[in-house]
N, C-alpha and C positions, 0 to 999 in steps of 0.2 A: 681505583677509578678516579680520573681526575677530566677536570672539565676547565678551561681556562675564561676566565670572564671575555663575552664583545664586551667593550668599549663603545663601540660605536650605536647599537640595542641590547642598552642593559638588559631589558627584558628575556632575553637568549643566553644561551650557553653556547663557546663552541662542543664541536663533537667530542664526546668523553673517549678518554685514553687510558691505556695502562700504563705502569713502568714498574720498574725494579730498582732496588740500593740495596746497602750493606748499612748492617751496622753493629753495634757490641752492646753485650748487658754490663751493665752496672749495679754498683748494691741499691737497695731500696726500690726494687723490681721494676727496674727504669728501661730502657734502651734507649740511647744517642744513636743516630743518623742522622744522615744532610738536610738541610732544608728545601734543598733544588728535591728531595724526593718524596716530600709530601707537600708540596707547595699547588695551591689548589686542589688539593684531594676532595674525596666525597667520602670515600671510605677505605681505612688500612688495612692491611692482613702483615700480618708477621712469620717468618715460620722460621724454625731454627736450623743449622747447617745440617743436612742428611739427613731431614725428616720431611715429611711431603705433607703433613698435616700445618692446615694452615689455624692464624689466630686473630682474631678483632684484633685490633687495637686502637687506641685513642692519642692523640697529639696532644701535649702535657705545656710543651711550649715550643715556638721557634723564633731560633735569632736568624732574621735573612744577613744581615749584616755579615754574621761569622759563619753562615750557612750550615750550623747546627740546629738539628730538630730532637726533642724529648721525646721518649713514646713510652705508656703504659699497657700493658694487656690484662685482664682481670683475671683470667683464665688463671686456675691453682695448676692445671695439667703442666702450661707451658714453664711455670718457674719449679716442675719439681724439680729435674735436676740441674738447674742451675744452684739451687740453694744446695745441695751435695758440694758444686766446687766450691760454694764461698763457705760452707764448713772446714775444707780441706785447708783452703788459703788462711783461715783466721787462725788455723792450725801450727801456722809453717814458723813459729820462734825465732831459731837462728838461722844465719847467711843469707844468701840471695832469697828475695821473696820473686815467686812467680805468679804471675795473674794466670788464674786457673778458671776465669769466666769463658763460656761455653758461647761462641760466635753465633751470630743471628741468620 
């Protein structure tokens, strides 16, 4: 949900809105997304490729500048298997290494 500030009556919100983005996990049980996709938020949900179960989440940092956004979620349900791929990956020794992190 997002609400964009009046300018003109601070006092006011305009009408809250939803949207949708993408974004990827990272180690240290992060997710990067845009900033145009939490910008004004009120409150996040995350939920990962081919699951319909949704998750809090919290905005850790964002740059509007490079229109990167941080997110964390606390939830242990949603990084279990993630932390399976980055076992796999920390795994991979020799030749090409493939990023084996599980899309948001």
């Amino acid at each position: 949900m997002a609400a964009s500030p009046n300018w003109f009556m601070p006092w006011q919100t305009k009408q809250q809105r939803e949207s949708t983005g993408s974004g990827f996990i990272v180690e240290g049980n992060r997710i990067i997304t845009n900033a145009h996709c939490v910008a004004d938020q009120a409150h996040v949900m995350v939920r990962k490729h081919g699951d319909p179960k949704k998750y809090s989440a919290k905005v850790v940092a964002v740059g509007h500048e490079c229109d990167l956004a941080l997110l964390t979620t606390d939830s242990e349900e949603f990084w279990e298997v993630c932390r399976l791929c980055t076992r796999a990956w920390t795994r991979m020794r020799a030749g090409v290494l493939i990023d084996m992190h599980a899309p948001v």
